[in-house]
LUMDO-786960 format. One record per atom (N, C-alpha, C, O): residue in one letter; z, x, y; atom name; residue number from 0. Coordinates in steps of 0.02 Angstrom, whole numbers, plus 50000, padded with zeros to 5 digits. Layout:
<rs>
 zase     z     x     y kelo timar
    A     Z     X     Y   CA   NUM
...
</rs>
This chain:
<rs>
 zase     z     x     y kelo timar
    X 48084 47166 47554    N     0
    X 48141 47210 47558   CA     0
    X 48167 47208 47629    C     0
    X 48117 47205 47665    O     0
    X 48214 47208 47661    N     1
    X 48271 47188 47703   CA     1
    X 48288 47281 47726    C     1
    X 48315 47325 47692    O     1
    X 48260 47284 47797    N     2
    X 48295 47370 47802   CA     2
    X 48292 47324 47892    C     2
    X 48281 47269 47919    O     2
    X 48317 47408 47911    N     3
    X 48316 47428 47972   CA     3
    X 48285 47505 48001    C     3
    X 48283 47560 47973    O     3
    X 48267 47487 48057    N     4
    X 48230 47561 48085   CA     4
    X 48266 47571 48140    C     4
    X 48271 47535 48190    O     4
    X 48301 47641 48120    N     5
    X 48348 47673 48177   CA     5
    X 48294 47718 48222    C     5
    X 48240 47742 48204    O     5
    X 48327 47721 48284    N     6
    X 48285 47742 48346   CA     6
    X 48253 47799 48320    C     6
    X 48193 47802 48332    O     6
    X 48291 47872 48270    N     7
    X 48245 47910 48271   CA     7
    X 48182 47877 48216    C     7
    X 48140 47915 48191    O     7
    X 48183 47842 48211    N     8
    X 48100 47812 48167   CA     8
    X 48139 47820 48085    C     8
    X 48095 47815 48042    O     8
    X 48196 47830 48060    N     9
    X 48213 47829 47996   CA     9
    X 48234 47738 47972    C     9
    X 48247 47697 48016    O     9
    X 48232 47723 47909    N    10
    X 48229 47680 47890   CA    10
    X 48289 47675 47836    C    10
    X 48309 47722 47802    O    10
    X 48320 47594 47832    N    11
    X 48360 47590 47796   CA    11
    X 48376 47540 47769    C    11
    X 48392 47492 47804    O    11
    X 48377 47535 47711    N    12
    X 48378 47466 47640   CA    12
    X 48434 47454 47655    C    12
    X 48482 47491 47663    O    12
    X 48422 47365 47663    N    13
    X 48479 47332 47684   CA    13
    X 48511 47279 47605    C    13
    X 48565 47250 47596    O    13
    X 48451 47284 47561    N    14
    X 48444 47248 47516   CA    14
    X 48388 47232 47445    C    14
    X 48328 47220 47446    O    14
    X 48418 47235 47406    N    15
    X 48344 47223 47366   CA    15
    X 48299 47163 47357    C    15
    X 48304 47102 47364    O    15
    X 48242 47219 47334    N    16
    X 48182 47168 47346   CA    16
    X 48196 47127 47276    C    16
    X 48219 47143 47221    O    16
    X 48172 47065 47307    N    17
    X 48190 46983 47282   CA    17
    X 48136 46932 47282    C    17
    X 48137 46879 47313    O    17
    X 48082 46960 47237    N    18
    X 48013 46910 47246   CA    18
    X 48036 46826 47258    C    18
    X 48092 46801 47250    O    18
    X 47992 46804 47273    N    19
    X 48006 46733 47283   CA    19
    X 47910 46707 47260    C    19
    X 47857 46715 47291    O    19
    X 47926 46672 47185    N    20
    X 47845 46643 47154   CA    20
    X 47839 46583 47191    C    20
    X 47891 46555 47206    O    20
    X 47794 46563 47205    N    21
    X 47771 46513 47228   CA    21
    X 47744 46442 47201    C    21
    X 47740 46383 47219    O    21
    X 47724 46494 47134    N    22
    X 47725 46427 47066   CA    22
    X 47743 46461 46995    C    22
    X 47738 46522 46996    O    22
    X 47763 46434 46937    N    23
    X 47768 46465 46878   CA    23
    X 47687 46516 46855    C    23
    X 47627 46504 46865    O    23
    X 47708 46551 46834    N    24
    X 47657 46609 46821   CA    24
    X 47595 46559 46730    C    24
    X 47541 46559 46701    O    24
    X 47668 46526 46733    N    25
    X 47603 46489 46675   CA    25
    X 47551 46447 46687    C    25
    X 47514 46413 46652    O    25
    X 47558 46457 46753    N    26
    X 47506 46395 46808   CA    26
    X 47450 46435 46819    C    26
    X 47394 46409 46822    O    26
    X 47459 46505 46826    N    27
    X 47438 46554 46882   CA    27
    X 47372 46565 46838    C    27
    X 47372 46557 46777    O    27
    X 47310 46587 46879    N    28
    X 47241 46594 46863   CA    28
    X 47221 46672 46850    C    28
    X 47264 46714 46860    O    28
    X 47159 46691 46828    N    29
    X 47162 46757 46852   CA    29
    X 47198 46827 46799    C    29
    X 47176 46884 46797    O    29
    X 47258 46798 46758    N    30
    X 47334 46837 46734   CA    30
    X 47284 46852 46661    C    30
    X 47271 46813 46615    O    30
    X 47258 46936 46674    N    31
    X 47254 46942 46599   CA    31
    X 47320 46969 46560    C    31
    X 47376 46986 46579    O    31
    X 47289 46965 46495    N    32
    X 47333 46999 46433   CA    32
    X 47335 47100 46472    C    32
    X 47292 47139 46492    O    32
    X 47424 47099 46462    N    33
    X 47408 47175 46494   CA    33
    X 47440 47216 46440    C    33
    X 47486 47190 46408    O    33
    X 47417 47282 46424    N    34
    X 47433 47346 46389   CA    34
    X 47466 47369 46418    C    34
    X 47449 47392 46472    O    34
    X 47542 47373 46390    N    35
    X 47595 47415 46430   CA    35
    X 47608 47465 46377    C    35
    X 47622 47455 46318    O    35
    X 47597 47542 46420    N    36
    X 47602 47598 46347   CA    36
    X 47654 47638 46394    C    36
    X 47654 47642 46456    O    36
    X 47692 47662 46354    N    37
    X 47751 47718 46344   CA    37
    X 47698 47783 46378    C    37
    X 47653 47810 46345    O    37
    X 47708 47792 46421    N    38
    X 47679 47880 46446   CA    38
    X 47714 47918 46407    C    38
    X 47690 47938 46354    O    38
    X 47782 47934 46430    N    39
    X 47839 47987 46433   CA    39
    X 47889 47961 46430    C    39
    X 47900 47906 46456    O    39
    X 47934 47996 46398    N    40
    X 47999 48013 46400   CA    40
    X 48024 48068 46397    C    40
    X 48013 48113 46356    O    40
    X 48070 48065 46459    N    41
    X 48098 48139 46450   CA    41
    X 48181 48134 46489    C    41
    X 48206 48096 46531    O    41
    X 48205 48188 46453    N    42
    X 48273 48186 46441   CA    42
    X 48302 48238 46518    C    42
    X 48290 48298 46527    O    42
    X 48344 48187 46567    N    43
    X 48354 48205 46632   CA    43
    X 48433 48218 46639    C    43
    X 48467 48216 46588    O    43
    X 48454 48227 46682    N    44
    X 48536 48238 46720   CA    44
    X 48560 48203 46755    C    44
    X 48553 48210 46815    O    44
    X 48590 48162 46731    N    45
    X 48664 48166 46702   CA    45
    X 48653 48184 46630    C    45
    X 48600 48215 46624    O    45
    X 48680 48175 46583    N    46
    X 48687 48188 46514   CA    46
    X 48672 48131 46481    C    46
    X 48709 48087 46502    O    46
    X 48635 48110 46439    N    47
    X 48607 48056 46400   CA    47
    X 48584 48001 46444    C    47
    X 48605 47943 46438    O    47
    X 48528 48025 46501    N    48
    X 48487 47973 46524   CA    48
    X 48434 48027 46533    C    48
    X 48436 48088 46542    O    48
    X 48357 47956 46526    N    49
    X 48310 47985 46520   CA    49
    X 48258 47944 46557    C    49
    X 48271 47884 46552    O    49
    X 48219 47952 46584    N    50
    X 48163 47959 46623   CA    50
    X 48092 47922 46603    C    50
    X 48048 47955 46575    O    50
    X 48087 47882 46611    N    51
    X 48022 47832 46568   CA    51
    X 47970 47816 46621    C    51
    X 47984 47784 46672    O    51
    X 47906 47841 46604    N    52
    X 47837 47822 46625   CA    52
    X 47799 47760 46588    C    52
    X 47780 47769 46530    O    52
    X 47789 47706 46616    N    53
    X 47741 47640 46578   CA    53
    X 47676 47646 46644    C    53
    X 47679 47666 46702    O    53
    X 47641 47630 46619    N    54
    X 47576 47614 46621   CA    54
    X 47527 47550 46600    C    54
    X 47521 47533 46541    O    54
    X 47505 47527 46638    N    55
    X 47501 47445 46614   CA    55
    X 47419 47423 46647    C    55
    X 47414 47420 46708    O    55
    X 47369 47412 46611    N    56
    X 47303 47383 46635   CA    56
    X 47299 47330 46677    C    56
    X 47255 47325 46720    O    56
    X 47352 47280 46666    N    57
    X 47354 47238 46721   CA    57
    X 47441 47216 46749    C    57
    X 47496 47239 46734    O    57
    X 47416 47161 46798    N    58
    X 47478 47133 46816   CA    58
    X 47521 47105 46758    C    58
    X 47501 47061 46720    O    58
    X 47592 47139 46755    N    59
    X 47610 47091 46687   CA    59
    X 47684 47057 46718    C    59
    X 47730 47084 46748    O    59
    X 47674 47000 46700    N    60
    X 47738 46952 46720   CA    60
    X 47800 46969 46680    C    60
    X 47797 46942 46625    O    60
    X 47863 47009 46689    N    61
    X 47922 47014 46641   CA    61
    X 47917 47035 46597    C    61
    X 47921 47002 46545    O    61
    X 47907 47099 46599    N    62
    X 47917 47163 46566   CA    62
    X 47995 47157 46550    C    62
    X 48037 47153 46595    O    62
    X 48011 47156 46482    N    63
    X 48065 47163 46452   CA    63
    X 48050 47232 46422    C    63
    X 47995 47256 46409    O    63
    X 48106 47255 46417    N    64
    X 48118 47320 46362   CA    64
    X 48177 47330 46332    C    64
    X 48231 47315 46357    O    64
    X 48167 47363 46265    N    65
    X 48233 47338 46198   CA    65
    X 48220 47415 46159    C    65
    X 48165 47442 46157    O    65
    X 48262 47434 46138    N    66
    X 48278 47495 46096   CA    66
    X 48301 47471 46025    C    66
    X 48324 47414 46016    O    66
    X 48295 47511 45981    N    67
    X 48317 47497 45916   CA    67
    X 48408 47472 45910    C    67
    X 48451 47495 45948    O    67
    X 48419 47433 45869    N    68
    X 48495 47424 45872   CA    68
    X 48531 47493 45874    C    68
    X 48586 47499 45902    O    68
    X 48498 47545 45843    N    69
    X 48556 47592 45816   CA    69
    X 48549 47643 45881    C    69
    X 48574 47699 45883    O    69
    X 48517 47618 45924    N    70
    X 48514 47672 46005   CA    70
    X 48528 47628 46054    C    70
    X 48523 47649 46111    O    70
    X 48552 47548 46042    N    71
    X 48548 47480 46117   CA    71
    X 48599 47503 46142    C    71
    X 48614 47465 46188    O    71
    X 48631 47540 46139    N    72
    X 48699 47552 46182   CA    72
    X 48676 47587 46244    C    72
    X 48656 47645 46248    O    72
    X 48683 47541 46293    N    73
    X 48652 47575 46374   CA    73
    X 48609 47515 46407    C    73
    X 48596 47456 46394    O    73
    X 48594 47566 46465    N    74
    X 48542 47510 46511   CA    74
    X 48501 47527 46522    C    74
    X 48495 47585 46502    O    74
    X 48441 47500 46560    N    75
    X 48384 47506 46579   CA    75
    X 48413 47502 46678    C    75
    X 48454 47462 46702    O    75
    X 48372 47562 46720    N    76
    X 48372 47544 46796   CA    76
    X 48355 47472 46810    C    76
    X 48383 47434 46849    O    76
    X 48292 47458 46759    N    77
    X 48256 47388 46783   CA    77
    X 48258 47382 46707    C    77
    X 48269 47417 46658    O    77
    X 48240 47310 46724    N    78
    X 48219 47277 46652   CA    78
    X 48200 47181 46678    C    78
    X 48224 47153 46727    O    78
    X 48163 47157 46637    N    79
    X 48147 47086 46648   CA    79
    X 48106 47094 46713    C    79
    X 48128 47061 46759    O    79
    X 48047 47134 46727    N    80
    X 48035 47157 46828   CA    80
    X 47978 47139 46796    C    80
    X 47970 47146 46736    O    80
    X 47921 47107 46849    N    81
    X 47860 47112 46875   CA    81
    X 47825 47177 46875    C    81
    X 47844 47230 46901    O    81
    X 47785 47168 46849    N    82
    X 47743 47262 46848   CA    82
    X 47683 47248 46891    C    82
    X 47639 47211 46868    O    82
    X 47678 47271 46944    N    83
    X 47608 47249 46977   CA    83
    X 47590 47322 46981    C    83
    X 47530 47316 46968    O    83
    X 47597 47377 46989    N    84
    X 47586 47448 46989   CA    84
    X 47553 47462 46916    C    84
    X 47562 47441 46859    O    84
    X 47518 47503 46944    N    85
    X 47475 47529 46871   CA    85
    X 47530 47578 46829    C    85
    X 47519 47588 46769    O    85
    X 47585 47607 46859    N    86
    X 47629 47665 46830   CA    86
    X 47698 47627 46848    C    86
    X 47697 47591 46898    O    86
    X 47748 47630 46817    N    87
    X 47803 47619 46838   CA    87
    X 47860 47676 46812    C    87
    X 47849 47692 46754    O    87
    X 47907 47703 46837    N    88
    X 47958 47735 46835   CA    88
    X 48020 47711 46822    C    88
    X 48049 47688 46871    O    88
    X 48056 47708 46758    N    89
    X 48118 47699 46751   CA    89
    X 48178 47733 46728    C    89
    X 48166 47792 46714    O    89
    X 48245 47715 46718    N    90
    X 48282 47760 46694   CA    90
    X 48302 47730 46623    C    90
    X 48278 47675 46610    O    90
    X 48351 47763 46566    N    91
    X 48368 47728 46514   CA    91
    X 48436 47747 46530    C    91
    X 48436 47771 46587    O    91
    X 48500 47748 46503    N    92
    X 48560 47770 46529   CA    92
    X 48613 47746 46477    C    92
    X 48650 47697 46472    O    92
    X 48595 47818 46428    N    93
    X 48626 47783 46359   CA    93
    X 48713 47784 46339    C    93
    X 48749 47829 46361    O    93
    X 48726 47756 46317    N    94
    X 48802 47771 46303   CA    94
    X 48799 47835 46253    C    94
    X 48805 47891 46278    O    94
    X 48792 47830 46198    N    95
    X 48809 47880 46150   CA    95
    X 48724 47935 46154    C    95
    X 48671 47934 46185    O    95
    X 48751 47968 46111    N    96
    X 48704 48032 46125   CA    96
    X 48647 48034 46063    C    96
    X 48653 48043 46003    O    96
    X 48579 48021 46116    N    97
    X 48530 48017 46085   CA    97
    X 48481 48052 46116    C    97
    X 48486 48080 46171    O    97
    X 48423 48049 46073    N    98
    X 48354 48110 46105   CA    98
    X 48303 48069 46131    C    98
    X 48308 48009 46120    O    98
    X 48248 48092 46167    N    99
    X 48191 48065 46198   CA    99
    X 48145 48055 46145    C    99
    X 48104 48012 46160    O    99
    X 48136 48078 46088    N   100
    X 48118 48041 46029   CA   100
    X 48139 48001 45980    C   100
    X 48107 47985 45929    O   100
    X 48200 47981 45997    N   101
    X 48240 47932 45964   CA   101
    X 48210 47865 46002    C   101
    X 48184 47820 45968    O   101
    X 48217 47860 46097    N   102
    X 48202 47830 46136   CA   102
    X 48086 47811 46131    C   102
    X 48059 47759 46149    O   102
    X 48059 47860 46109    N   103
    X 47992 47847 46118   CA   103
    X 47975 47793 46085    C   103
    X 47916 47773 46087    O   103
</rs>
């Protein structure tokens, strides 16, 4: 990640972080099978976006995530990302109006 540190000691993103692999991950040693589970969902502000907790046993290479056709309308903050964190935090950011159990 690409910042700067202003004199009083505050910090500032100049850019996003942009892994760079070193070899294809289908090469890579070590890479178990990982359990990625749904924590939470919960329904946040603005109006029809919601708040997603994953949880994952190991490193998992490209984490995709997909909603049912009749809720795909919207985005994900992230999506297609590297999960190296045991927890990850995302947003959903739906077009039409749906519930956090529609989304689970």
């Amino acid at each position: 990640q690409l910042s700067t540190e202003g004199g009083d000691g505050s910090t500032s993103t100049l850019g996003p972080l942009q892994p760079f692999y070193l070899s294809p991950f289908s090469t890579a040693r070590g890479l178990l099978s990982p359990n990625i589970t749904v924590l939470s969902v919960s329904a946040t502000q603005p109006a029809n976006t919601f708040f997603i907790q994953l949880s994952s046993d190991a490193v998992a290479p490209f984490v995709w995530l997909s909603l049912p056709v009749s809720i795909s309308r919207g985005h994900f903050s992230s999506n297609a990302f590297l999960m190296v964190e045991q927890l990850v935090k995302i947003y959903f950011h739906a077009v039409d109006n749906v519930t956090a159990d529609q989304i689970k």
